[in-house]
C-alpha positions in Angstrom: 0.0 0.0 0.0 1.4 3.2 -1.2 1.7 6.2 1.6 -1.1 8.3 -0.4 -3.2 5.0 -0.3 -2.2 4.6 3.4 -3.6 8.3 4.1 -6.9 7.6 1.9 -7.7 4.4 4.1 -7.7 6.5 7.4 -9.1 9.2 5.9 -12.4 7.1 5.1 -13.9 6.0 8.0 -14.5 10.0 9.4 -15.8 10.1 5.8 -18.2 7.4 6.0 -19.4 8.2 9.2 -20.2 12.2 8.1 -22.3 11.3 4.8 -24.9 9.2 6.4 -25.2 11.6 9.6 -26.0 14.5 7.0 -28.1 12.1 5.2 -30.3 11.7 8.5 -30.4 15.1 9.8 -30.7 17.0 6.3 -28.6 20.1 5.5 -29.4 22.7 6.5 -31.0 21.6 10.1 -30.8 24.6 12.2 -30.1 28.6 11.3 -26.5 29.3 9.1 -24.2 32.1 10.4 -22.9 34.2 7.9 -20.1 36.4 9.2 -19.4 39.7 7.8 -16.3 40.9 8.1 -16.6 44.9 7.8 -19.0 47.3 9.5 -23.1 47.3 8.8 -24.0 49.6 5.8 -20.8 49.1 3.6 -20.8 47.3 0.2 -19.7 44.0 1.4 -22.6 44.3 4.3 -25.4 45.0 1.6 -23.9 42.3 -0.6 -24.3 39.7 2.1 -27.7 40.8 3.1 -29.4 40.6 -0.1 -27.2 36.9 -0.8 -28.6 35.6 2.8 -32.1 36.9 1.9 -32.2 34.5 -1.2 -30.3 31.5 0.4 -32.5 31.3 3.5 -35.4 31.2 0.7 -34.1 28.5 -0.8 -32.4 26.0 2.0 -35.7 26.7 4.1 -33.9 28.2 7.4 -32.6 31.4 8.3 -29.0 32.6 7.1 -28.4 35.1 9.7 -25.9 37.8 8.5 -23.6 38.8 11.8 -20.9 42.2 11.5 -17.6 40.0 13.2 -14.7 43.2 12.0 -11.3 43.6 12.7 -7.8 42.9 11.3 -8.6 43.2 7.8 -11.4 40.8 8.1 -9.1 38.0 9.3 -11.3 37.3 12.9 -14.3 36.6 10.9 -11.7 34.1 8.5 -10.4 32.7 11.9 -13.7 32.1 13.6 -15.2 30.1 10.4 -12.2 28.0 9.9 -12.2 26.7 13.1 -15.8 26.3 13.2 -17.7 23.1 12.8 -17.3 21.8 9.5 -20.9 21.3 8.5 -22.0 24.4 6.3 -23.9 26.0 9.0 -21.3 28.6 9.7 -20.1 30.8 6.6 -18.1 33.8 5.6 -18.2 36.4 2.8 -14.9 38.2 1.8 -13.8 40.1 -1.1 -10.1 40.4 -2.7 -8.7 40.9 0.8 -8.8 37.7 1.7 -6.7 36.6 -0.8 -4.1 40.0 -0.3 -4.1 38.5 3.6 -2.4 35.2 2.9 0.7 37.5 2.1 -0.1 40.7 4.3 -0.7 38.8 7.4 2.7 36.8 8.5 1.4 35.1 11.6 -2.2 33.8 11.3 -3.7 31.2 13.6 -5.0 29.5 10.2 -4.3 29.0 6.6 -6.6 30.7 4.4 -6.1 28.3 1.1 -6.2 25.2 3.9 -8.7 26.2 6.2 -11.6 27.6 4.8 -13.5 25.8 1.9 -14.2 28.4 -1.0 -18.3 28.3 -2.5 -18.5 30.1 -5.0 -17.6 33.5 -6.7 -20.6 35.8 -5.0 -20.0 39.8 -7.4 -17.3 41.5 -9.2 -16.8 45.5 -8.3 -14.4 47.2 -10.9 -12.1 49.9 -9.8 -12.2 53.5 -11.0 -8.9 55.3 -11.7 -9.2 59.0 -10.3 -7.6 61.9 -10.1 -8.3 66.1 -9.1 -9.8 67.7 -11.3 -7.5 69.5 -13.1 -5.4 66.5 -13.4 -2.5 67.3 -16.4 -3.7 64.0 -18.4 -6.6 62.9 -20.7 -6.2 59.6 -21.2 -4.8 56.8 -19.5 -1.6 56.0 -21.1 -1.2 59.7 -20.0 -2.0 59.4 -16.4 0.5 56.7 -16.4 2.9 58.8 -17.7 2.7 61.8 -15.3 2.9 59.1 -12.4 6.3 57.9 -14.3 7.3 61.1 -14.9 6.8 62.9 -11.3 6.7 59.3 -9.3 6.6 60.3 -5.0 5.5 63.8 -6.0 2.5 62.7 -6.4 0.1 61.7 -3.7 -1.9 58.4 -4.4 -4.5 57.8 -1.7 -6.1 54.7 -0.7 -8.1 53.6 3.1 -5.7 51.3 4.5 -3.5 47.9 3.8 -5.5 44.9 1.9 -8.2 47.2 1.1 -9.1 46.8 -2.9 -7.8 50.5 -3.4 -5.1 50.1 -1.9 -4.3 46.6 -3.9 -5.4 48.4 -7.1 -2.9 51.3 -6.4 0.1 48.7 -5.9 -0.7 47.0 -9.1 -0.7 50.9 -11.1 2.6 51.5 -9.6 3.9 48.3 -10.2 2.7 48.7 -14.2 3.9 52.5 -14.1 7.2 51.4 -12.5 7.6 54.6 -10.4 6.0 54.7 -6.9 3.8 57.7 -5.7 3.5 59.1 -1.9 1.0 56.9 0.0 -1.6 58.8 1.9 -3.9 56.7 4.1 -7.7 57.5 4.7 -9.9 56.5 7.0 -12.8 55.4 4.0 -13.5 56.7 0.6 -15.3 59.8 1.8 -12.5 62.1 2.9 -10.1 60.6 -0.2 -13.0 61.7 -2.4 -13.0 65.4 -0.4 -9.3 66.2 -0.6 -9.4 64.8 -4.2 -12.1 67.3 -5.1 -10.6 70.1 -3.3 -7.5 69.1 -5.3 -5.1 67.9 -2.2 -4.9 64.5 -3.6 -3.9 63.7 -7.0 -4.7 60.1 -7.9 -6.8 57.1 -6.5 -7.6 53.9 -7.5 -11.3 53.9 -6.4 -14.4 51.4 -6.3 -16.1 52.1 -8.8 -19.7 52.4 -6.7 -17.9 55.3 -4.7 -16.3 57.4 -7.7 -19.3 56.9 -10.1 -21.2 60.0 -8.8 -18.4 62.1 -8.3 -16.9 61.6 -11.9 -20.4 61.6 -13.8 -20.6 65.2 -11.8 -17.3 66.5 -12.9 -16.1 67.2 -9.8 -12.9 64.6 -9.8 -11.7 63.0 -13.1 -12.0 59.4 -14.2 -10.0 57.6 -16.7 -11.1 53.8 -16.6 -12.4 51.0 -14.9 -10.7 47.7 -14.2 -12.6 44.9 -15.2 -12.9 43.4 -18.8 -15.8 45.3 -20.2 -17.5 48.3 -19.5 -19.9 48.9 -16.4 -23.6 49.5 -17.5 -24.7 52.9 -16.4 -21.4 54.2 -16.2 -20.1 55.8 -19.5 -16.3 55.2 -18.9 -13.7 53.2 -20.8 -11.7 49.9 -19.6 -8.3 49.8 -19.3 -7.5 47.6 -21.8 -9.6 49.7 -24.2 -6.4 52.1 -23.6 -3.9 49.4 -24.3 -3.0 48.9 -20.3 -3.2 45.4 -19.1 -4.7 46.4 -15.8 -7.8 44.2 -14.6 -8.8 44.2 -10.9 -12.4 43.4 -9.8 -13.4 44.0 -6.1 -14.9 40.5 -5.7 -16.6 38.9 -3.0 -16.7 35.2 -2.7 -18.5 33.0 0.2 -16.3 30.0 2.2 -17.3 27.1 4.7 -15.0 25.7 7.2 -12.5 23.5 5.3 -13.1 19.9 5.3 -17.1 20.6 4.5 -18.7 18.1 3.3 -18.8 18.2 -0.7 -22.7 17.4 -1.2 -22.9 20.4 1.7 -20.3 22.6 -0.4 -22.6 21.9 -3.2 -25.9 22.6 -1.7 -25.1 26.0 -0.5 -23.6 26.3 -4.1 -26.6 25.5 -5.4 -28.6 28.1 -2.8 -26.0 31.3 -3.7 -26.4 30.4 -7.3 -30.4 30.7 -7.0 -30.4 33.8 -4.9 -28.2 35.4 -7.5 -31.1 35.2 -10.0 -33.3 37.0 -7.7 -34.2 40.1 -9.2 -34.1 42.0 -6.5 -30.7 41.3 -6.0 -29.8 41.9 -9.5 -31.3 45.4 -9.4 -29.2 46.6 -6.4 -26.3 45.0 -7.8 -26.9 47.1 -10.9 -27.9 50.0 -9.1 -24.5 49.8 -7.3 -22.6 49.0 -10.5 -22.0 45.7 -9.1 -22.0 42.3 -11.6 -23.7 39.0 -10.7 -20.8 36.5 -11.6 -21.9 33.7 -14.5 -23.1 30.5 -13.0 -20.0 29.0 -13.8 -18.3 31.1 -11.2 -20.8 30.0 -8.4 -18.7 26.3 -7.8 -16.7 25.2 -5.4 -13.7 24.2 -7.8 -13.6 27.6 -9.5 -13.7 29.6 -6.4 -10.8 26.9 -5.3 -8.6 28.0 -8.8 -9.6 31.6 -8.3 -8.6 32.5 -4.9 -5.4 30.4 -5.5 -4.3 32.5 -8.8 -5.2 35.8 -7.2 -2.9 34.8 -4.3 -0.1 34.5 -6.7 -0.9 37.3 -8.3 -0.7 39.3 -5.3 1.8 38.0 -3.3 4.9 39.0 -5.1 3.4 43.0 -5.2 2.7 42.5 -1.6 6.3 41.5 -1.1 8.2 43.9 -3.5 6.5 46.7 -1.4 7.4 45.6 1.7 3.9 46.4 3.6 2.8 43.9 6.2 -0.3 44.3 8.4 1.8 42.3 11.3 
C-alpha cells in the first residue's frame, strides 16, 4: 500500500461516518451564520444581506448575517475555519482575503487550507481617479505623469489589503515609479481632498467614484474589469492598451473539510439567490456584476482565490507592507 493510499484508508472511516449523519439530519438543520467581516451599511454588508435573503429562501432556514470586524477581516476568516465543518457557519470576503495570505505573517490559520471556498458571489471594478484639473486625458497619460513625477504625487487609498489600496500597488507596479502613499480613513475624505485638489490620484471602487466623476467634480479615466460597467459611460483599461484588470470580488467560504454534497448545496442556494431580481437590481444600481453560474462552484472559487494569491503575493512582497 502506497503512503497516499495509506492516508486515503484512514481518511475514510470519518468520511463514511459524516455522509450518512447528514443524510439523517438533512442540510441545513438549524439557522447558518454568515459572518461579515466589515461594518453594517458598507458594500460587502449590503452584498451579504441581499445573498442571505435569497439563500434562507431556498435551504428553508434562516442565514443570519452577523458584522464580526477587525484585522482586515481576518477574525471573521479565523472564527469560520475553526468552526464546525458542516455548512452552517459561513463567511463572505472580497479580494482581501486573498491579499491576507501575504499581508498577514502570523495567522492562527491557513486561508487556502482552512476555509473551503463556495463560489464566486460579485465582481466591483475599480475607477482610476484623479483632481480635477489633473494634467492628463487619457490613460496612457496618467500613467505617464505618475512615471514622470513618481513620490511627487500623492496616491491615496483607506488602508493595507483594502481593494484601493491593492489596485494602487498593481498601477505603480505597471507604471514602474511609486507615488506618496496617503492613508484615509474610508473613501469619503479621499474623495473630499481629491475634489478640493489635495490628492492627486486614486484607485477607487467604482460604486464610490461613479457620482463624483459623472458630476465633474474629480476626473475618471477607466475601470478595471474586462468590459464596461452598464450605467457608467467610462472606458476599460485595456480599451487604452493597459493590461490592468482588478475586480473587487466577493466570494462565500465554509470551514474546510465541508462536506462536498454540503459545499454543493449551498452552491446550489448562492447560485439561486443570484437570479433574484431584487438582487440583481441593487447590484446594478451599485454598479455591481452578478458572476456567471459558472463562477458559483466550489472548484472555480478553489482556482480563483489560488491564482489571485499568486498574483498578489509577489506586489505585496516587493512593497514591503505587512499588516503584522
Amino acid at each position: 500500500m502506497t503512503q497516499l493510499s495509506r492516508r486515503a484508508a484512514l481518511a475514510l472511516p470519518g468520511a463514511l461516518l459524516a455522509t450518512p449523519a447528514i443524510a439523517q439530519q438533512g442540510f441545513p438543520n438549524r439557522p447558518i451564520s454568515l459572518l461579515i467581516p466589515f461594518a453594517a451599511g458598507g458594500p460587502t454588508d449590503m452584498i451579504a444581506r441581499l445573498l442571505a435573503e435569497g439563500m434562507s429562501r431556498d435551504l428553508g432556514q434562516p442565514v443570519a448575517a452577523e458584522n464580526v470586524t477587525g484585522a482586515g477581516g481576518t477574525i471573521a476568516a479565523a472564527r469560520v475555519a475553526q468552526s464546525r465543518p458542516d455548512g452552517h457557519t459561513l463567511l463572505i470576503h472580497h479580494i482581501g482575503l486573498a491579499a491576507a495570505a501575504t499581508l498577514y505573517r502570523q495567522l492562527p490559520f491557513s486561508i487556502e487550507r482552512g476555509l473551503a471556498p463556495l463560489g464566486i458571489v460579485s465582481h466591483t471594478g475599480m475607477t482610476l481617479v484623479a483632481r480635477p484639473d489633473f494634467p492628463a486625458r487619457d490613460l496612457p497619460g496618467y500613467i505617464a505623469v505618475l512615471r514622470e513625477r513618481g513620490d511627487a504625487l500623492n496616491l491615496g487609498h483607506s488602508g493595507l489589503g483594502g481593494s484601493n489600496q491593492l489596485c494602487g500597488m498593481l498601477l505603480q507596479h505597471l507604471a514602474g515609479r511609486s507615488a506618496t502613499t496617503v492613508v484615509f480613513r474610508g473613501s469619503a475624505p479621499a474623495m473630499t481632498e481629491m475634489m478640493a485638489g489635495r490628492l492627486d490620484i486614486s484607485c477607487e471602487q467604482a460604486t464610490v467614484a461613479a457620482p463624483f466623476v459623472r458630476e465633474n467634480r474629480i476626473r475618471g479615466f477607466a475601470v478595471t474589469l474586462p468590459a464596461r460597467i452598464p450605467g457608467f459611460d467610462l472606458p476599460t483599461a485595456r480599451e487604452q492598451g493597459v493590461d490592468l484588470i482588478m475586480s473587487t470580488w466577493h466570494g462565500l467560504y465554509a470551514a474546510a473539510n465541508t462536506p462536498p454534497e454540503v459545499q454543493q448545496r449551498l452552491a446550489q442556494a448562492m447560485r439561486v439567490a443570484l437570479r433574484d431580481e431584487r438582487l440583481r437590481t441593487r447590484f446594478a444600481e451599485t454598479l455591481t456584476t452578478v458572476p456567471g453560474e459558472e463562477e458559483v462552484t466550489p472548484l472555480h472559487h478553489v482556482r480563483f482565490l489560488a491564482e489571485e494569491i499568486g498574483r498578489l503575493r509577489p506586489l505585496i512582497i516587493a512593497a514591503g507592507q505587512y499588516a503584522d
